[in-house]
Structure formats: structure tokens, C-alpha cells
C-alpha positions as CSV (number, residue, x, y, z in Angstrom):
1,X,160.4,70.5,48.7
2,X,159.9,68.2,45.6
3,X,160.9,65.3,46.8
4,X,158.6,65.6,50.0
5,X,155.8,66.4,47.4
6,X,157.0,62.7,45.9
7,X,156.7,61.2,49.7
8,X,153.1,62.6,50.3
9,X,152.2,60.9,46.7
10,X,154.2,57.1,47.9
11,X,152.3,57.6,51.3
12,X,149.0,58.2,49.6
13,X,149.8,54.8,47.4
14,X,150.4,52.6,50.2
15,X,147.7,54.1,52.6
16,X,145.6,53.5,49.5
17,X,146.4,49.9,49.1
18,X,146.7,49.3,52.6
19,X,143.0,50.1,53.6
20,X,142.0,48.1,50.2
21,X,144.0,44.8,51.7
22,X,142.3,45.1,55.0
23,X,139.0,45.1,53.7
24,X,139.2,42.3,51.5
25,X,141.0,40.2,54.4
26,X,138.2,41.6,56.9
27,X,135.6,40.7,54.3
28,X,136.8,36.6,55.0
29,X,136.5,37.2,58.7
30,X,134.0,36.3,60.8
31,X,132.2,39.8,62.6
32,X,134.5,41.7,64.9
33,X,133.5,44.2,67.6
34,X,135.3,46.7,69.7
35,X,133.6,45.0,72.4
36,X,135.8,41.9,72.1
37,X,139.8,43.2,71.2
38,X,141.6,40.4,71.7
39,X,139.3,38.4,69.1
40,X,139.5,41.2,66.7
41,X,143.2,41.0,67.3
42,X,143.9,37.2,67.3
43,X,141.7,36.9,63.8
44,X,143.6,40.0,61.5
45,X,147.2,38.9,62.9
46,X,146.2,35.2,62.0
47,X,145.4,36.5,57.8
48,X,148.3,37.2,55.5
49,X,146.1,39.8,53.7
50,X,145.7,41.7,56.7
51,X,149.4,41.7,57.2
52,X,150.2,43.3,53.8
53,X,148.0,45.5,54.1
54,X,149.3,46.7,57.6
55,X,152.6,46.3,56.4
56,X,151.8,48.9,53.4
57,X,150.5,51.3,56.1
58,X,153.3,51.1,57.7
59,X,155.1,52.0,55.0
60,X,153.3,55.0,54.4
61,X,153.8,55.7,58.5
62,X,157.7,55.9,57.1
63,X,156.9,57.9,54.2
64,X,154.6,60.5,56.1
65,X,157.6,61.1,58.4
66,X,160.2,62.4,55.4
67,X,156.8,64.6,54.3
68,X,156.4,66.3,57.5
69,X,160.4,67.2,57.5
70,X,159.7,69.0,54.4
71,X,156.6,70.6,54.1
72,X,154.4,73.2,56.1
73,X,151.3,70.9,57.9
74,X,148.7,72.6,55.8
75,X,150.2,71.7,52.8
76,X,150.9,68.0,53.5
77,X,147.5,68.0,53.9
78,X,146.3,68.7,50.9
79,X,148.3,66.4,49.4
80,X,147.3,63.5,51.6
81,X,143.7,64.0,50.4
82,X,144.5,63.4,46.9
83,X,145.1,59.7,48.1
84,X,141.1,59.6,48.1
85,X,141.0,59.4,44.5
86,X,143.4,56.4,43.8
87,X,141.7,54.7,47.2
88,X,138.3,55.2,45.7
89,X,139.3,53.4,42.1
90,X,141.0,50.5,44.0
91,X,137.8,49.9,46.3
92,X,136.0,49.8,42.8
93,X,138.4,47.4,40.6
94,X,139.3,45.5,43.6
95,X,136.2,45.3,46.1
96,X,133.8,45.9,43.6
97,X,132.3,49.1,45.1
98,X,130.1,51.1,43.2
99,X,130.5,54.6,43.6
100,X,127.1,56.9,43.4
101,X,127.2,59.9,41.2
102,X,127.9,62.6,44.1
103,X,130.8,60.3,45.1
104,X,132.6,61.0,41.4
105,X,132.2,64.8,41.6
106,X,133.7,64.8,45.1
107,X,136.8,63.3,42.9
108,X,137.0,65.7,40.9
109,X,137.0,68.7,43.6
110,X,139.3,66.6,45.1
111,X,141.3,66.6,42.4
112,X,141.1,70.3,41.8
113,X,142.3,70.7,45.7
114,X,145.6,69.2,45.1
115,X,146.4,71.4,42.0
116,X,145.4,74.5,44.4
117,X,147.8,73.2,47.2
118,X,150.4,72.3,44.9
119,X,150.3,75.6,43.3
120,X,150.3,77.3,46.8
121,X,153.9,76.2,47.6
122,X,156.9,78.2,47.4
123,X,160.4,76.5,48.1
124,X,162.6,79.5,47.9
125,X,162.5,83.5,48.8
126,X,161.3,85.6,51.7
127,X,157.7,83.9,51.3
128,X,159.1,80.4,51.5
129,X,157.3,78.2,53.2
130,X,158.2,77.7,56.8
131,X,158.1,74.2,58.7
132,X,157.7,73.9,62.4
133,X,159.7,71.5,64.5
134,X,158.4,71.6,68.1
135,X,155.2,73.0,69.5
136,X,154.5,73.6,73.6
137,X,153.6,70.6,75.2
138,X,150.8,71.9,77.2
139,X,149.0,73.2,73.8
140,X,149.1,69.5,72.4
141,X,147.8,67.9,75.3
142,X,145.1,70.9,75.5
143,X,144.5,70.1,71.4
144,X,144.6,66.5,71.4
145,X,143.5,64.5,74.8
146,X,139.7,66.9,73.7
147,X,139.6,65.5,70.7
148,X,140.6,61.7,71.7
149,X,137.4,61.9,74.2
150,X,135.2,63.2,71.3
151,X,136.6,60.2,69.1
152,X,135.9,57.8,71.4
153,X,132.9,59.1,72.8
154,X,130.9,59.3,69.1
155,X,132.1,56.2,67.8
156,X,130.3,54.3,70.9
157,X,127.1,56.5,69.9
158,X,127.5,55.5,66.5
159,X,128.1,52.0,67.3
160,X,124.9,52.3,69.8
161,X,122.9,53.5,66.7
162,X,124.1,50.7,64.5
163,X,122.5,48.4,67.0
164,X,118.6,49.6,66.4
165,X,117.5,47.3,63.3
166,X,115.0,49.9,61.9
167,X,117.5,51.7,60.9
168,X,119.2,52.8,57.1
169,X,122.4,50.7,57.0
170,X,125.0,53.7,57.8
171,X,127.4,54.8,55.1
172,X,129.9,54.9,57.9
173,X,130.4,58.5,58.0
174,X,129.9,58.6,62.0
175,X,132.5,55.9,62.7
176,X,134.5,57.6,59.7
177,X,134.4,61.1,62.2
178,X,135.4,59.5,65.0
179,X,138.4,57.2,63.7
180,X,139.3,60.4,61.7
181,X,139.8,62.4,65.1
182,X,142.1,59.8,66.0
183,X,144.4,59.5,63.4
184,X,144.4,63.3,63.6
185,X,145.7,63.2,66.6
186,X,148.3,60.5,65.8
187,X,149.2,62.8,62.9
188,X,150.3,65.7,65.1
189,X,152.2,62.9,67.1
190,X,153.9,61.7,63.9
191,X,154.4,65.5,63.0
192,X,156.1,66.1,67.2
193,X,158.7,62.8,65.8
194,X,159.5,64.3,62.7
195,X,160.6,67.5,64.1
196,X,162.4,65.6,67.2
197,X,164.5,63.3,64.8
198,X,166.4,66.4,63.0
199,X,167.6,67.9,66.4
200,X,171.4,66.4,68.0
201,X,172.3,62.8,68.0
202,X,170.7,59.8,68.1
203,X,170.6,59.6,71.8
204,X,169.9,63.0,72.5
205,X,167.0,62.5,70.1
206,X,165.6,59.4,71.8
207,X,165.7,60.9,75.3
208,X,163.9,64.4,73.5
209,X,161.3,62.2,72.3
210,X,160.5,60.1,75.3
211,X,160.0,63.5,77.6
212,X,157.7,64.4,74.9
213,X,154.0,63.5,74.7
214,X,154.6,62.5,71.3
215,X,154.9,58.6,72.0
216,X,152.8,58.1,74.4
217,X,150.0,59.7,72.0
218,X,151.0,57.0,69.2
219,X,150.4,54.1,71.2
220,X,147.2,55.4,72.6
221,X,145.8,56.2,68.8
222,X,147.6,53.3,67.3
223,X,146.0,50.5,70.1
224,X,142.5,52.4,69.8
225,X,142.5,53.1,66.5
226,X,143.3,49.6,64.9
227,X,140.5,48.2,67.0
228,X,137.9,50.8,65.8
229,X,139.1,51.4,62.4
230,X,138.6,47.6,61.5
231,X,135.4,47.0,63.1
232,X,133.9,49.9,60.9
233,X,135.9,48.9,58.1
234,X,134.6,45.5,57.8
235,X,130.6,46.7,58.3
236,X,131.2,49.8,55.7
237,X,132.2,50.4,52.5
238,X,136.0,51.5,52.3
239,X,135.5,53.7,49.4
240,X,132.8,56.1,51.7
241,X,134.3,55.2,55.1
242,X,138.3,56.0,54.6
243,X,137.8,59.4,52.8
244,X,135.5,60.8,55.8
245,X,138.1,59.7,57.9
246,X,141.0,60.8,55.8
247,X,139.5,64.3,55.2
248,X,138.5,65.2,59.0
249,X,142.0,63.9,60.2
250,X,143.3,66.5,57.3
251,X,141.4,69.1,58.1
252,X,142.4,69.0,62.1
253,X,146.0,68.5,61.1
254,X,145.8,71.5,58.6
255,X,144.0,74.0,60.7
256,X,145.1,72.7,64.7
257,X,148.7,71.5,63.8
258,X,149.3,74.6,61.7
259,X,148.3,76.7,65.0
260,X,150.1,74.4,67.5
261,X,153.7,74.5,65.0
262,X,153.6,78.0,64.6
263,X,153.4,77.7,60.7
264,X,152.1,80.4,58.8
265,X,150.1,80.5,56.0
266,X,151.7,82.4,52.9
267,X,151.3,85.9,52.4
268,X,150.8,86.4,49.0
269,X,147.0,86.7,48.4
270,X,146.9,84.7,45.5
271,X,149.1,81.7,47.3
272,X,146.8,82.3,50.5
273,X,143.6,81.6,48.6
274,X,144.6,78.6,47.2
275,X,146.0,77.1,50.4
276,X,142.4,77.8,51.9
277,X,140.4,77.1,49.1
278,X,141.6,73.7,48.9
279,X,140.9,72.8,52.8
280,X,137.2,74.3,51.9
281,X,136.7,72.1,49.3
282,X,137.9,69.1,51.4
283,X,135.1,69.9,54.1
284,X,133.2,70.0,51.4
285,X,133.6,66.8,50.1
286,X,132.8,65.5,54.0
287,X,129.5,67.7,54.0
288,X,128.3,66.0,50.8
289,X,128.6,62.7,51.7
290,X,125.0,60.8,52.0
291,X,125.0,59.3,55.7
292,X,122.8,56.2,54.6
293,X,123.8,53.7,52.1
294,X,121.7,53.0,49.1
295,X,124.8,51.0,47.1
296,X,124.4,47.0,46.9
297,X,126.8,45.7,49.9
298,X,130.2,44.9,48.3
299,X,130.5,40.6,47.8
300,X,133.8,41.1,50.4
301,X,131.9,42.7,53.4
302,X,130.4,39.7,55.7
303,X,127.0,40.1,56.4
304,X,125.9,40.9,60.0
């Protein structure tokens, strides 16, 4: 169990640093739109910054594998939101973000959510925590093709919205939503993988996977998701944008992956409250956001 503790905490370190080198490679970049893909496309693959950075996402692809072999959805979870700290203190040494007052509190519930979660887990006894491998194929398609719609469907309001001049520049908590739902999905996908790789041989394995829906949802997040996530990324800042995104992808994994797996939550009272309590105080941190910026526009974010 410890040692997929240790891969949730290397998976939050290169997410972190991953988002923070696209950023400051999209900052260099002339404006990219969803409208246009293959522009968006031809301009990140042509800078080396963007490269790291996706390689280090990657990365953190591979660790977030070995994490879901190991422990229960909801609790990888809570884990994976501690990420927002170190993300937030690299956007401000690194991007020169400045982070408003109601952004450092949110750290430090954050912060107090991983301690619950950690202290939630049990490795061992008749309480252990379970880990699913498989889930009906029918329920994940009911789960997740509902949410991709919504996704796409309320990051082209919020891009709509973004287009009326008048307007308080966004904080990015709309496209944050919607990217969020994505990854979400593509997190229950990774989950489907994890659980498909420990079953047989290698063959059998492959041919397991490709009857599944598992793939198939990957490359419809990954191909949708690149192309939204770095058109918001580059018009908002990455300390506000990635942690609404990270915590609603979180939150659907937790509570819709936990369902879908047939994980259950612990029985101990004490064990159960902390497990909960930490997913309310990561919807918390997402209600508290401001949804209009008032922080000077970071020196790496091109002007529109």
C-alpha cells in the first residue's frame, strides 16, 4: 500500500511540473484556439518546453497506473489533490503568479485533506481496503459518454462567454469544469487498464483490453483534452485553472469510479469520516474559488 502512496506523491510531482512547463512554453506562443487544432498542434510539438512538460505528464500517466493497482479509487484521490499545493508554489516561483489570500487557505484545507485520506487507509485485516479491477461495461459507458457531452458542451459556453469584451477576465474555473470532466473520465479509463494489465498473459491482456471501452475512451479524452486543456491554459492562470480541473476530475473519480468498481468505503466510523471529510473539503476548495480574476496577468501568458 505504501509504495502506491509513494506513486500518487511522483505522479503529483510530475503532473505538477508538467502543467508549469506547458504554460511557460504556451506563454511564447502565439494565441491558439480549439477552433483551429492542427495550429494548436503544429505550434506545442514545434517547442521543446512543451515537450518536457508533456513528457513529465506522461510520466505521471505511468505512475498513476502502479497507484490505481494499489489503492481503493477514493483514496488515490485524495492523494492526487495534494499535488495542488506543490503545483500552486511552482506557478508562483516559476510563472510568477500571485496567489490571492482565499487561494492560500484553500492550501491549507487541502493540505489537511491528505492527512484525513492518509489516515483513512488500512493495508491489512478484515477492514482492509479493497481495490476493484473491472467494472460492467454498460455502467461506464452510461457514466462516462454523459459526462464527455457535458465537458464539451460547457467548455464551448465558456469559450462563447470569453468572446463578449464587457466582460471580467475569467479566472478559468468554467473551462477548469469542463477539462476536469474529461480527465475524469480518462481517469476511470486509466483505472479499466490498471485492473486489465494484472489479469493472464500479455496477450490475453491486450485482446481484454481492446474488447473493452477503456481505449477507445483514452484516445477520445486524450485528442480532446490536449486541444482544450492548452487553449485555456494559455488564456488563464495555471495556479487557479489546474486545481478546478484537478479537483472535479477527483471528485467524479472518487464518488462515480468508487460506485462503478464496486469499492467500498471503510466501515469503521472514524476511518469513514475521514475518507468523506476529505472529498468535502476538496469541493470545497472548488466552491471557493473567485470566478473572475482580479490578479495582474502573469509576464508568461500572451495577451489576447
Amino acid at each position: 500500500m505504501w509504495w502506491g502512496v509513494a506513486a500518487a506523491l511522483l505522479a503529483n510531482v510530475l503532473y505538477s511540473a508538467g502543467f508549469v512547463l506547458e504554460k511557460r512554453a504556451l506563454g511564447a506562443l502565439p494565441e491558439v484556439t480549439v477552433r483551429r487544432p492542427a495550429r494548436l498542434l503544429r505550434l506545442v510539438l514545434g517547442s521543446p518546453l512543451w515537450i518536457g512538460g508533456s513528457l513529465a505528464l506522461a510520466a505521471g500517466f505511468a505512475a498513476q497506473l502502479a497507484v490505481y493497482r494499489t489503492l481503493p479509487i477514493a483514496a488515490a484521490q485524495g492523494l492526487f489533490v495534494s499535488g495542488l499545493v506543490l503545483l500552486v508554489l511552482l506557478s508562483a516561483r516559476l510563472l510568477g503568479e500571485e496567489t490571492s489570500g482565499r487561494e492560500r487557505y484553500a492550501l491549507g484545507a487541502i493540505l489537511l485533506a491528505l492527512l484525513m485520506v492518509v489516515l483513512s487507509l488500512r493495508e491489512s485485516g478484515a477492514d482492509a481496503d479493497t481495490v476493484g479491477r473491472d467494472a460492467p461495461y454498460p455502467l461506464i459507458l452510461l457514466v462516462c459518454v454523459p459526462a464527455l457531452a457535458a465537458g464539451v458542451w460547457l467548455y464551448s459556453s465558456a469559450e462563447r462567454n470569453a468572446r463578449h469584451r464587457h466582460r471580467l477576465p475569467t479566472t478559468g474555473v468554467e473551462y477548469g469544469i469542463a477539462v476536469g470532466l474529461l480527465y475524469g473520465v480518462s481517469s476511470l479509463a486509466v483505472k479499466g487498464v490498471s485492473g486489465h494489465l494484472t489479469a493472464g498473459g500479455v496477450g490475453a491482456s491486450v485482446v481484454a483490453l481492446l474488447r473493452s471501452p477503456y481505449p477507445y475512451l483514452l484516445l477520445f479524452t486524450g485528442a480532446f483534452g490536449l486541444v482544450m486543456s492548452q487553449a485555456a491554459l494559455q488564456r488563464c492562470r495555471a495556479s487557479l485553472i489546474v486545481p478546478v480541473c484537478t479537483t472535479v476530475t477527483c471528485l467524479f473519480t472518487a464518488v462515480l469510479g468508487t460506485l462503478s468498481f464496486g469499492e467500498k468505503l471503510p466501515d469503521e466510523p472514524l476511518r469513514l469520516a475521514l475518507r468523506v471529510l476529505g472529498t468535502v473539503l476538496a469541493v470545497t476548495v472548488l466552491l471557493a474559488m473567485p470566478k473572475h480574476d482580479t490578479a495582474p496577468r502573469s509576464p508568461a501568458t500572451p495577451r489576447s
